[in-house]
PADREN-48513 format. One line per 2 residues: for each residue x, y, z of N, C-alpha, C. Coordinates in nm, 4 decimals. Layout:
X:Y:Z:X:Y:Z:X:Y:Z; ...
***
This chain:
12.3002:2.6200:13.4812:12.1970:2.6944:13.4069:12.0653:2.6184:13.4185; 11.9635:2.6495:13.4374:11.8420:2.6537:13.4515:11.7425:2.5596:13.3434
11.6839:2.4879:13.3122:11.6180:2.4758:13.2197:11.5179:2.5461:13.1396; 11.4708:2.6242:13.1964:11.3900:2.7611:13.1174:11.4177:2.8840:13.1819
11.4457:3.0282:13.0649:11.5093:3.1091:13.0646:11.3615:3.1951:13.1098; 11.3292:3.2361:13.2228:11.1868:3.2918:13.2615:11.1715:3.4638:13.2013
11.2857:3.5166:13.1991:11.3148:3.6160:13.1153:11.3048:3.6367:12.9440; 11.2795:3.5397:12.9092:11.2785:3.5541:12.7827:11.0933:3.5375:12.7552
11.0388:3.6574:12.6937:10.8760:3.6737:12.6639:10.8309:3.5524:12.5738; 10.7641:3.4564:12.6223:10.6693:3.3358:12.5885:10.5536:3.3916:12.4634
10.5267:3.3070:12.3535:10.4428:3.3615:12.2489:10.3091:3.3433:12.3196; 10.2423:3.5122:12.2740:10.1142:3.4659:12.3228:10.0205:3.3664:12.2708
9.8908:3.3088:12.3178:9.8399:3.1925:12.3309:9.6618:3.2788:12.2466; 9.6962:3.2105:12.1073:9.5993:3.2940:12.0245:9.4455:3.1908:12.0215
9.3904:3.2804:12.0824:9.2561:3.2123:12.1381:9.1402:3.2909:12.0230; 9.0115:3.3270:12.0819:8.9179:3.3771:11.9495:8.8812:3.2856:11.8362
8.8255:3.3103:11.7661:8.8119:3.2914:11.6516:8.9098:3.2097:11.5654; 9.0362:3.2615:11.5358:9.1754:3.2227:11.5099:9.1958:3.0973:11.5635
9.1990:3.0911:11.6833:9.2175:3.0053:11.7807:9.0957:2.8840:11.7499; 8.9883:2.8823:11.7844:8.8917:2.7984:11.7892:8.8797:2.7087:11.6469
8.9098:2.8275:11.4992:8.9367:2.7277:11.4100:9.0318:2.6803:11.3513; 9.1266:2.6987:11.4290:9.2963:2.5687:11.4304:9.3537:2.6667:11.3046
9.3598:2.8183:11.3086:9.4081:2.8900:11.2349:9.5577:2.9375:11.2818; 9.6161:2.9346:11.3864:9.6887:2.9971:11.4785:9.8350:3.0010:11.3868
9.8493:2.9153:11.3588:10.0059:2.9123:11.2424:9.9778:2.9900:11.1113; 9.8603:2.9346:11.0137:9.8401:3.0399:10.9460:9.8428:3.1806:10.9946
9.8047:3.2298:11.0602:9.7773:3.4026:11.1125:9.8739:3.4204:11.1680; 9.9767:3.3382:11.2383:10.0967:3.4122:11.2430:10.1884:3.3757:11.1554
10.2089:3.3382:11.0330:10.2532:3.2984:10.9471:10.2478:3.4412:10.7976; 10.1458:3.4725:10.7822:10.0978:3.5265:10.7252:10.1197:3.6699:10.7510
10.0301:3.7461:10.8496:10.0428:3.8702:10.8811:10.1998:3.9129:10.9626; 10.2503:3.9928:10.9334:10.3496:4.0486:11.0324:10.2582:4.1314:11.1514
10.3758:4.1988:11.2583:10.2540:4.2157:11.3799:10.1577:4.3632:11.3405; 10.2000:4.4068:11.2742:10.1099:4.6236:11.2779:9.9868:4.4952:11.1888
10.0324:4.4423:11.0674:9.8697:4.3564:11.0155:9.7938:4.3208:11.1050; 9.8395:4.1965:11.1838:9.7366:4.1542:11.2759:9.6868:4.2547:11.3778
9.7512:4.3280:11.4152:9.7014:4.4473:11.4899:9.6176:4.5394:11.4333; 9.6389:4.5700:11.2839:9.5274:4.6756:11.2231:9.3729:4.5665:11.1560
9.4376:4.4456:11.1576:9.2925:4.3294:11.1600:9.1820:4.3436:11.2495; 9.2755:4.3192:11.3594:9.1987:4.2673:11.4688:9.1052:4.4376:11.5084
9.1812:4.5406:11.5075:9.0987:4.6562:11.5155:8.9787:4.7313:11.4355; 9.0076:4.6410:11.2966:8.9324:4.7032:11.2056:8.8143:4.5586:11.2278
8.8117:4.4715:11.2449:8.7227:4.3641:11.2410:8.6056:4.3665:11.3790; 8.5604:4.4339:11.3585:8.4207:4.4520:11.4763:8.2674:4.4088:11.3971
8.2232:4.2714:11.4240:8.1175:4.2485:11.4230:8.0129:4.3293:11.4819; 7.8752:4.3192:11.4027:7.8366:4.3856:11.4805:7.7629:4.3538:11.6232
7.7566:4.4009:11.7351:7.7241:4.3631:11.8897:7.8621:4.3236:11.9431; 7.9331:4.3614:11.8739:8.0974:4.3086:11.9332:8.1311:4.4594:11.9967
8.1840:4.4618:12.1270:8.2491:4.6174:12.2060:8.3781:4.6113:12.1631; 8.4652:4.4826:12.1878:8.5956:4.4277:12.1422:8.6120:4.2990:12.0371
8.7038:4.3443:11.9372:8.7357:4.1541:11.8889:8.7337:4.1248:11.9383; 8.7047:3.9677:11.8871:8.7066:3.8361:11.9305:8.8023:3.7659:11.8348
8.8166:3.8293:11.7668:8.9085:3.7401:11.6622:9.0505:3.7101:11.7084; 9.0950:3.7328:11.8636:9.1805:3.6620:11.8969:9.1742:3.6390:12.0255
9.1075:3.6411:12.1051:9.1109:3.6736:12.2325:8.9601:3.6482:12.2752; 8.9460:3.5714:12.3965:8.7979:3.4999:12.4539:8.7956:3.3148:12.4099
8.7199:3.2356:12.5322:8.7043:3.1547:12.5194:8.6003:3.0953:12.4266; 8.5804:3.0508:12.2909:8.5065:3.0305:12.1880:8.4629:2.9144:12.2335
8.3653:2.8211:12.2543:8.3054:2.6883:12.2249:8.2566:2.6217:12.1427; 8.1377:2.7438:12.0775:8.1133:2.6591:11.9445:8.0412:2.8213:11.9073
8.1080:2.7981:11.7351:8.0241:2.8155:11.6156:8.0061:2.8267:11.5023; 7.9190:2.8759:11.4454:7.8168:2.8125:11.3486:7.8126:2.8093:11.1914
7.9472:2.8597:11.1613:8.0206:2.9133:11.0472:8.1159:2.8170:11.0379; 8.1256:2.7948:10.9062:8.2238:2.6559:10.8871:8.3765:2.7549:10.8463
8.4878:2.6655:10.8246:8.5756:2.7766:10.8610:8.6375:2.8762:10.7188; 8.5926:2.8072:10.6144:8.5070:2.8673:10.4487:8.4562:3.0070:10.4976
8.3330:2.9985:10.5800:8.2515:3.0893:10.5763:8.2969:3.2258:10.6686; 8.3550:3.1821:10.7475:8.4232:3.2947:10.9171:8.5368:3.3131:10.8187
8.6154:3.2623:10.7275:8.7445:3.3740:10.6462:8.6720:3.4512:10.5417; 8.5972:3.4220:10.4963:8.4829:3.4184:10.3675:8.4599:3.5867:10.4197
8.4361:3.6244:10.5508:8.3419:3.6921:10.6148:8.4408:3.7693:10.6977; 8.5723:3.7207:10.7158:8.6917:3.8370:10.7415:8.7434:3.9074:10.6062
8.7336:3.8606:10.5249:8.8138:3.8929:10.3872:8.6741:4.0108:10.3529; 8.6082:3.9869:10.3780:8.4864:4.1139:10.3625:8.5090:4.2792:10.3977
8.5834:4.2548:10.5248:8.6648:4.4083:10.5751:8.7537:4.4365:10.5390; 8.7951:4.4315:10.4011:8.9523:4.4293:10.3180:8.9205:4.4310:10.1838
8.8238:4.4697:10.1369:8.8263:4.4844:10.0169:8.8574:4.6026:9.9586; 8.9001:4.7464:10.0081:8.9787:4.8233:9.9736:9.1322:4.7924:9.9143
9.1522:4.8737:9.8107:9.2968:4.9007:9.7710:9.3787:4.8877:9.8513; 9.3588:4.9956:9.9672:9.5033:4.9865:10.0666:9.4741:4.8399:10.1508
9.3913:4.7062:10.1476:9.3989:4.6241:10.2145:9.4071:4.5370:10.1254; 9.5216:4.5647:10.0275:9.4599:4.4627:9.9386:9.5916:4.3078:9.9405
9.6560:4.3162:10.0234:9.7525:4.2052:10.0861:9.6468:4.1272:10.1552; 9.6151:4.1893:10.2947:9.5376:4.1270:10.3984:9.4084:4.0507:10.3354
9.3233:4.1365:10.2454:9.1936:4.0885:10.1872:9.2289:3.9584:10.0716; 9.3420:3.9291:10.0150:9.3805:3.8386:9.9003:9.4585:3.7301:9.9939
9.5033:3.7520:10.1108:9.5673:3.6594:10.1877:9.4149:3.5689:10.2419; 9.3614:3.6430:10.3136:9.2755:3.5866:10.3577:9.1626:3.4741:10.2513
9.1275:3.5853:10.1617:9.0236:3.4897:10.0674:9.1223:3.3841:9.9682; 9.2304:3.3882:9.9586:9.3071:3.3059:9.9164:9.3125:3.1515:9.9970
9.3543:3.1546:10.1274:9.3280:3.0655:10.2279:9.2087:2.9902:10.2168; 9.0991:3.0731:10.2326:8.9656:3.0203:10.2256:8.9638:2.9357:10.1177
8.9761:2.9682:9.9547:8.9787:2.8756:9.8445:9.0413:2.7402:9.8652; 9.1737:2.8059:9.9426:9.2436:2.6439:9.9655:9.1837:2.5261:10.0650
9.0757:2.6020:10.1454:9.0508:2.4999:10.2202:8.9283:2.4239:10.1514; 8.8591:2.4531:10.0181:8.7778:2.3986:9.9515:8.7717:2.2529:9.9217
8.7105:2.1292:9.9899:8.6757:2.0375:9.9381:8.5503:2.0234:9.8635; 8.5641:1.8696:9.8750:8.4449:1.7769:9.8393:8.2662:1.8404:9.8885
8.2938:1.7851:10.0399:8.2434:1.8240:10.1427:8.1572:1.9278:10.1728; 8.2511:2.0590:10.0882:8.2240:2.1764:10.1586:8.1083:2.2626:10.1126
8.0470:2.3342:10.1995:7.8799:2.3386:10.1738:7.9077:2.4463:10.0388; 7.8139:2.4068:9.9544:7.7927:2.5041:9.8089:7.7763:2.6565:9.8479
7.6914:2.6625:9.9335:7.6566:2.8420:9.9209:7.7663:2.8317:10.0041; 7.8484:2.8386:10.0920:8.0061:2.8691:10.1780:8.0594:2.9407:10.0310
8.0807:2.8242:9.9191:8.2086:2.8235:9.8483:8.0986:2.9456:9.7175; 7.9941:2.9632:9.7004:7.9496:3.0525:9.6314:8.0071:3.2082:9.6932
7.9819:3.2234:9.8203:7.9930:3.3411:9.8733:8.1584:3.3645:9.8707; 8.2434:3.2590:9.9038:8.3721:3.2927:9.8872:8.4152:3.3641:9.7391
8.3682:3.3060:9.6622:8.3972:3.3240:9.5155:8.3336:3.4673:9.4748; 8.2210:3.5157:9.5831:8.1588:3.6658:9.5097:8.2336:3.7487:9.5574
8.3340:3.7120:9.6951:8.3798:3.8430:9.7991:8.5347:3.8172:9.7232; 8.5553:3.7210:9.6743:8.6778:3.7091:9.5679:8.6669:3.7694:9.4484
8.5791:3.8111:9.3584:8.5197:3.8720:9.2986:8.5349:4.0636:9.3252; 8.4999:4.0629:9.4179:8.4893:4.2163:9.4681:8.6046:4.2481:9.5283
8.7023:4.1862:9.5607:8.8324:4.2331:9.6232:8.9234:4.2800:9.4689; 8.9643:4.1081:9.3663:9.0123:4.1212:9.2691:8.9567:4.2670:9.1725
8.8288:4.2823:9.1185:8.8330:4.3390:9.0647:8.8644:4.4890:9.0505; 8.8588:4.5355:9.1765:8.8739:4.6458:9.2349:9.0243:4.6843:9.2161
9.0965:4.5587:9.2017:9.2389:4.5640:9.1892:9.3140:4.5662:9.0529; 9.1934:4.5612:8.9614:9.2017:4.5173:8.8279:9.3330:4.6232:8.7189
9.2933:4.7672:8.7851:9.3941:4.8716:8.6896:9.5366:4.8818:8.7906; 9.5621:4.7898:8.8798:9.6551:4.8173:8.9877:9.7334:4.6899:8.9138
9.7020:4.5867:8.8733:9.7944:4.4750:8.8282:9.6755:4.4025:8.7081; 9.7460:4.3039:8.6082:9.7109:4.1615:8.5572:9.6343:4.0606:8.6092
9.7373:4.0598:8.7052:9.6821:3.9448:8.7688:9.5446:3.9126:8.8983; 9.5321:4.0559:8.9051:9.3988:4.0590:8.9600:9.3054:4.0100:8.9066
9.3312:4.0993:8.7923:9.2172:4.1271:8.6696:9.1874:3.9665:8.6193; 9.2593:3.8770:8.6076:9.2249:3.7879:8.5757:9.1835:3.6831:8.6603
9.2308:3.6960:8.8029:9.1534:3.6637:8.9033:8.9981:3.6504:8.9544; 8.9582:3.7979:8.9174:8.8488:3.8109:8.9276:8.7523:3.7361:8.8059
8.8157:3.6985:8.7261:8.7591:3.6449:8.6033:8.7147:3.5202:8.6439; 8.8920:3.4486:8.6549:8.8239:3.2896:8.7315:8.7302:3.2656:8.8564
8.7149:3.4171:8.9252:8.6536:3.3958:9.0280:8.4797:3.3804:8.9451; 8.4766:3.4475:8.9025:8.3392:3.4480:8.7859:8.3146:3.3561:8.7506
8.4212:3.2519:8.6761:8.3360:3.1826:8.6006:8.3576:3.0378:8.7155; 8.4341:3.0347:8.8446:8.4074:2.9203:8.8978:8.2754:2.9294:9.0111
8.2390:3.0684:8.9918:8.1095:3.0768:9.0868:7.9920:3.0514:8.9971; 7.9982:3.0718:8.8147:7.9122:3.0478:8.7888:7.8913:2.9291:8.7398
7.9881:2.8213:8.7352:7.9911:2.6491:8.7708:7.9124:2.6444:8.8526; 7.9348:2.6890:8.9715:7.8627:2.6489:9.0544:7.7101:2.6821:9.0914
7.6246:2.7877:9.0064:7.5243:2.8069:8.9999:7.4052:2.7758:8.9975; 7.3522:2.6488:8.9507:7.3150:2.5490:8.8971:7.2697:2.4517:9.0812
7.4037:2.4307:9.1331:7.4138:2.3812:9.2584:7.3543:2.5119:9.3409; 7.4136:2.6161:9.3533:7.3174:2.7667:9.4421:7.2210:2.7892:9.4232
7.1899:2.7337:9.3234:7.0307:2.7767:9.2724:6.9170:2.6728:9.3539; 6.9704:2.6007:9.3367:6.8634:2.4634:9.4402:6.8527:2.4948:9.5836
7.0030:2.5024:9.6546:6.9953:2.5664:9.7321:6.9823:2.6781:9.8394; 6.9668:2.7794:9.7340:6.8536:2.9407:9.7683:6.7551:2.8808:9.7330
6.7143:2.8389:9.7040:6.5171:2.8286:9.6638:6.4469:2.6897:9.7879; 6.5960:2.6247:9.8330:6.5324:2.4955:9.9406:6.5476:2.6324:10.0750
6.6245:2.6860:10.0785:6.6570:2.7786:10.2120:6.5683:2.8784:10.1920; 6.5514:2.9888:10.1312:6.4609:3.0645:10.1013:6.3092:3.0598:9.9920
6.2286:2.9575:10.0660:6.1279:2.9299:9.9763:5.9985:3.0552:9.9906; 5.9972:3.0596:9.8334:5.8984:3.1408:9.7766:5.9745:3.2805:9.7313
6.1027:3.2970:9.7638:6.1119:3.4035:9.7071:6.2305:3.4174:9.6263; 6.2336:3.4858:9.5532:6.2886:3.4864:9.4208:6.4805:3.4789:9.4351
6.5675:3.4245:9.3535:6.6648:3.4155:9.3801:6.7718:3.5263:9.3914; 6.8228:3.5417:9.4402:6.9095:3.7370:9.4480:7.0048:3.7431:9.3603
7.0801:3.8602:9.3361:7.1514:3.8776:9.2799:7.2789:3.7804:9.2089; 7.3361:3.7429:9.1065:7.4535:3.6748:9.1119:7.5786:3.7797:9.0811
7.6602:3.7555:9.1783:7.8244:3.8881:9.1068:7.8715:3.7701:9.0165; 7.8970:3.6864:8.9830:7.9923:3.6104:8.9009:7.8987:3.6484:8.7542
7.8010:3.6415:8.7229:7.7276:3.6470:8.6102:7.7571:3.8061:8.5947; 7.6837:3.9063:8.6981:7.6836:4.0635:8.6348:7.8203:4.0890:8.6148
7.9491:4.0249:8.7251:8.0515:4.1020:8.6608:8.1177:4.0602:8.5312; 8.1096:3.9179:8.4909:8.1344:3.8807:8.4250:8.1087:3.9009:8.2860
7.9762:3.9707:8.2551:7.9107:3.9858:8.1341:7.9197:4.1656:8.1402; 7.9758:4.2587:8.2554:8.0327:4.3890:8.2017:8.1330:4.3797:8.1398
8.2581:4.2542:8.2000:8.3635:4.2993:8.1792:8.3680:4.2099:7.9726; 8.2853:4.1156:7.9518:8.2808:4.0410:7.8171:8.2096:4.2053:7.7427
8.1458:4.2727:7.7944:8.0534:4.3625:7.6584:8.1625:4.4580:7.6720; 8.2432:4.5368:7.8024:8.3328:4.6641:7.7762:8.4696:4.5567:7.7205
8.4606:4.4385:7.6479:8.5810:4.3870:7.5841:8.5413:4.3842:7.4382; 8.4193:4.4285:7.4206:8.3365:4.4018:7.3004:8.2799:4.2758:7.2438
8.2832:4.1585:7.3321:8.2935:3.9927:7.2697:8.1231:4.0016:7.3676; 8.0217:4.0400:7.2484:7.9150:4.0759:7.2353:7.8496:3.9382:7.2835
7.8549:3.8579:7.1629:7.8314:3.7129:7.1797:7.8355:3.6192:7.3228; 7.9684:3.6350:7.3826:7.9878:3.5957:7.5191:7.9229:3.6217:7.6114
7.8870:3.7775:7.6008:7.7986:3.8206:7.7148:7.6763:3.8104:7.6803; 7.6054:3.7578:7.5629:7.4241:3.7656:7.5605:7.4620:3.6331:7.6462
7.5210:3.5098:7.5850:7.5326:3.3735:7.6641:7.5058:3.3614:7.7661; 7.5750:3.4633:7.8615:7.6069:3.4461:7.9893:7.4792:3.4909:8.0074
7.4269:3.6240:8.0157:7.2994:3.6856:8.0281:7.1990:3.5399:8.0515; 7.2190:3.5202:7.9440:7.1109:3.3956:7.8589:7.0734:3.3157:8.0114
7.1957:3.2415:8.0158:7.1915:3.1993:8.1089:7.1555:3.1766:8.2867; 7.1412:3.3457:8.3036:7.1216:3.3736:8.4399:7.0095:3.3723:8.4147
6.9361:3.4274:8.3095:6.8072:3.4697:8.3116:6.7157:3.3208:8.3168; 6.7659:3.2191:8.2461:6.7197:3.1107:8.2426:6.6867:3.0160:8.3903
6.8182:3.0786:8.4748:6.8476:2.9860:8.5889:6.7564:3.0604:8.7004; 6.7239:3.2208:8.6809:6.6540:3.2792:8.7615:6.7353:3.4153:8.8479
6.8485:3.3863:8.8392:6.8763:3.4703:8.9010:6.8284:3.6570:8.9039; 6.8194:3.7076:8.9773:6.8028:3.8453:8.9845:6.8602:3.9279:8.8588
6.8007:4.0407:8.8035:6.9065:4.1172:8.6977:6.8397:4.1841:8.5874; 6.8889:4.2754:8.5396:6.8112:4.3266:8.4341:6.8723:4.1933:8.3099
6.9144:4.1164:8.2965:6.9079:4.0434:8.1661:6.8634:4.0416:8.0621; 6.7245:4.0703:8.0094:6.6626:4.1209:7.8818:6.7259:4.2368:7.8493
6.7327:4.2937:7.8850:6.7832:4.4544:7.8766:6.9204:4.4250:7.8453; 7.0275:4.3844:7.8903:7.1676:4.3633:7.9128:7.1283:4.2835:7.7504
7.0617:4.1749:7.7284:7.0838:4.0731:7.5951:7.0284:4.1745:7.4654; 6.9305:4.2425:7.5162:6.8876:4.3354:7.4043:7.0204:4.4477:7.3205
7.0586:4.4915:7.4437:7.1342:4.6291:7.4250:7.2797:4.5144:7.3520; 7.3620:4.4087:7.4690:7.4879:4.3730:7.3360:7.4218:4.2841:7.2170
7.3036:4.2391:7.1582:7.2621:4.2230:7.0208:7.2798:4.3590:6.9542; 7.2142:4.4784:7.0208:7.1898:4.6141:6.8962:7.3828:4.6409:6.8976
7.4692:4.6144:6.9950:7.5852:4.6555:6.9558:7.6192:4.4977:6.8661; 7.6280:4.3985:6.8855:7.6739:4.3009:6.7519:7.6193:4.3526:6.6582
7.4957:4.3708:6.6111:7.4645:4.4003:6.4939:7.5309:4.5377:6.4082; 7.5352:4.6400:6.5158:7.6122:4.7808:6.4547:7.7552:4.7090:6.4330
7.8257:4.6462:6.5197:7.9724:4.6380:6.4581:7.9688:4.5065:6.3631; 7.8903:4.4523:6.3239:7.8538:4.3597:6.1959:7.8713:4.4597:6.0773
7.7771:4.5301:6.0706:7.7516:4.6318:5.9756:7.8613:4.7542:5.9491; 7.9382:4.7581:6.0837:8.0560:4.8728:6.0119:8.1571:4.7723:5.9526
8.1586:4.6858:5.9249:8.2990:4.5911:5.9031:8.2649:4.6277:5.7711
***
């Protein structure tokens, strides 16, 4: 007998994207094959004719590997993707150090944000997902904030999801108090938002449910 059986089909050799950032065990670990197959089809950058996300010789780029899952988990934030989109941004969290650049781990935490919550009347544990995703993006705010205003100088800081979703889901819980705080807070740090408005409107509701007690 032979030392290799030439008949027997060799695993293919996962190059792309996958490939270039030493993902190759995760992604086949993870997805069974119709997943990686409905991934790789649904994932078209744009100026892309074909993925790349497995296939082509990559050399270098410019996305740390936070930011390129950060930015696959983006095409999965639907219900029916909601394995593929929580696998993926799940991964990403784990690869979080010391190290790792602040706005990377801000943006992970908003597209974690928008997957979970969406998932919120489908399970628990979404719902509370999306929570911690909130309040560990808005830890980190403070740090995003320096760094939108050193990267984008002169213009005003954008939107935060960890603050707006966070302070719908504190006022439709009724914990009035929690959400002026939070408000308080964005508005202080700069971020984008109606905030006055949001702190005005849950004061006039504390005060009405003060008064019906």
């Amino acid at each position: 007998m032979g030392l290799f059986n030439f008949n027997k089909r060799q695993p293919d050799i996962v190059k792309g994207r996958i490939g270039f950032y030493g993902l190759t065990d995760w992604w086949l670990s993870s997805f069974n094959e119709t997943e990686r197959n409905y991934i790789v089809e649904t994932f078209k950058p744009l100026g892309e004719t074909e993925s790349s996300l497995i296939k082509g010789d990559i050399s270098f780029l410019s996305d740390s590997k936070i930011s390129f899952l950060t930015k696959l988990a983006s095409w999965f934030t639907k219900e029916q993707d909601e394995k593929i989109g929580i696998t993926i941004i799940n991964k990403a969290e784990e690869l979080i150090e010391n190290s790792s650049d602040v706005l990377d781990i801000h943006f992970l935490f908003q597209t974690k944000i928008v997957i979970n919550y969406r998932l919120r009347e489908k399970n628990d544990y979404s719902f509370q997902d999306a929570i911690n995703a909130c309040q560990k993006q808005i830890e980190l705010s403070p740090k995003a904030k320096i760094l939108f205003e050193k990267e984008y100088k002169n213009e005003p800081l954008p939107s935060h999801k960890g603050f707006e979703q966070l302070v719908i889901i504190e006022e439709k819980r009724q914990n009035y108090n929690t959400a002026i705080e939070i408000s308080e807070k964005a508005l202080r740090e700069g971020w984008y938002g109606d905030w006055e408005n949001r702190i005005e409107r849950c004061k006039k509701k504390l005060y009405k449910a003060k008064s019906e007690k």
